[in-house]
C-alpha positions as CSV (number, residue, x, y, z in Angstrom):
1,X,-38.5,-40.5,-123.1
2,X,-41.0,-43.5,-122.1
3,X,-40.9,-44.8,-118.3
4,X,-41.7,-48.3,-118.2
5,X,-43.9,-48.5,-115.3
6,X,-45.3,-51.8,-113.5
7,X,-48.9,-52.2,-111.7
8,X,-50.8,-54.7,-109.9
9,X,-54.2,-54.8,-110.5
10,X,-57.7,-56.7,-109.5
11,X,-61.0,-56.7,-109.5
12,X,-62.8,-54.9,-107.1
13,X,-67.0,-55.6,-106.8
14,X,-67.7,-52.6,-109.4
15,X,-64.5,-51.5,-110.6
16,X,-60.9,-52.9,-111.5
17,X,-58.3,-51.5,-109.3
18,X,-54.6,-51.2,-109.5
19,X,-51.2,-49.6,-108.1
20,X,-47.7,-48.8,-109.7
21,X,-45.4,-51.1,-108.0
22,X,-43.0,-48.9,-108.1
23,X,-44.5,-45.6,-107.0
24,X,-47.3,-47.3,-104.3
25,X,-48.8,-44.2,-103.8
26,X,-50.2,-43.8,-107.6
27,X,-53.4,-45.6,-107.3
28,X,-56.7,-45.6,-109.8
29,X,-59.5,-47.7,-111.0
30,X,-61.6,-47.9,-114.3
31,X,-64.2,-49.8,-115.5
32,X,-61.7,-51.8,-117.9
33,X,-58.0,-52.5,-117.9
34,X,-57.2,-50.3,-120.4
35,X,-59.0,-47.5,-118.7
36,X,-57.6,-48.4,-115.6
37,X,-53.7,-48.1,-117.5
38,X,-55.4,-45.1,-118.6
39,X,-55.7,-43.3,-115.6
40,X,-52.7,-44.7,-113.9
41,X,-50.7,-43.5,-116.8
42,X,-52.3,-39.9,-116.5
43,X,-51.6,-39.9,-112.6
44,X,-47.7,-41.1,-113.0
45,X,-47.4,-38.1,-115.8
46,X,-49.6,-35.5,-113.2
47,X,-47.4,-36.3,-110.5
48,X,-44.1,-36.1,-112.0
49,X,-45.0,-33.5,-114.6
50,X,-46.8,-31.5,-112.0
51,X,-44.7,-28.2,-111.9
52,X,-43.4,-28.5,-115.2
53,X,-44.4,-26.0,-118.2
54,X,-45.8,-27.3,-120.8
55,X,-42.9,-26.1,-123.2
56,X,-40.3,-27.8,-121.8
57,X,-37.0,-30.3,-122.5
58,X,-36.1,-33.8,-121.5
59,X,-32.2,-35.3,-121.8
60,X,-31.4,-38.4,-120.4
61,X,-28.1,-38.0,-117.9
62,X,-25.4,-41.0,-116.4
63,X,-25.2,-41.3,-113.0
């Protein structure tokens, strides 16, 4: 299942910088863009994956 995530992102004096817009409190830099999707990626999957086993199951539900 893919989570289609948006950030905002600038460039800092070494670094480019950037936030999910809609988790705020993910934040990362990287000395590119892509590294800095890179690690914001990795930090959205770390904090929602971060009790989850590594063998586990996803299934999309209605609310």
């Amino acid at each position: 299942m893919e989570a289609h995530l948006r950030m905002v992102y600038w460039k800092g004096e070494h670094y480019w910088l950037g936030k999910l817009l809609d988790h705020p409190e993910i934040m990362s830099q990287g000395e590119t863009l892509e590294e800095l999707e890179e690690n914001l990626r990795d930090a959205y999957r770390e904090m929602v994956l971060d009790d989850v086993p590594a063998e586990h199951s996803i299934k999309e539900i209605v609310v």
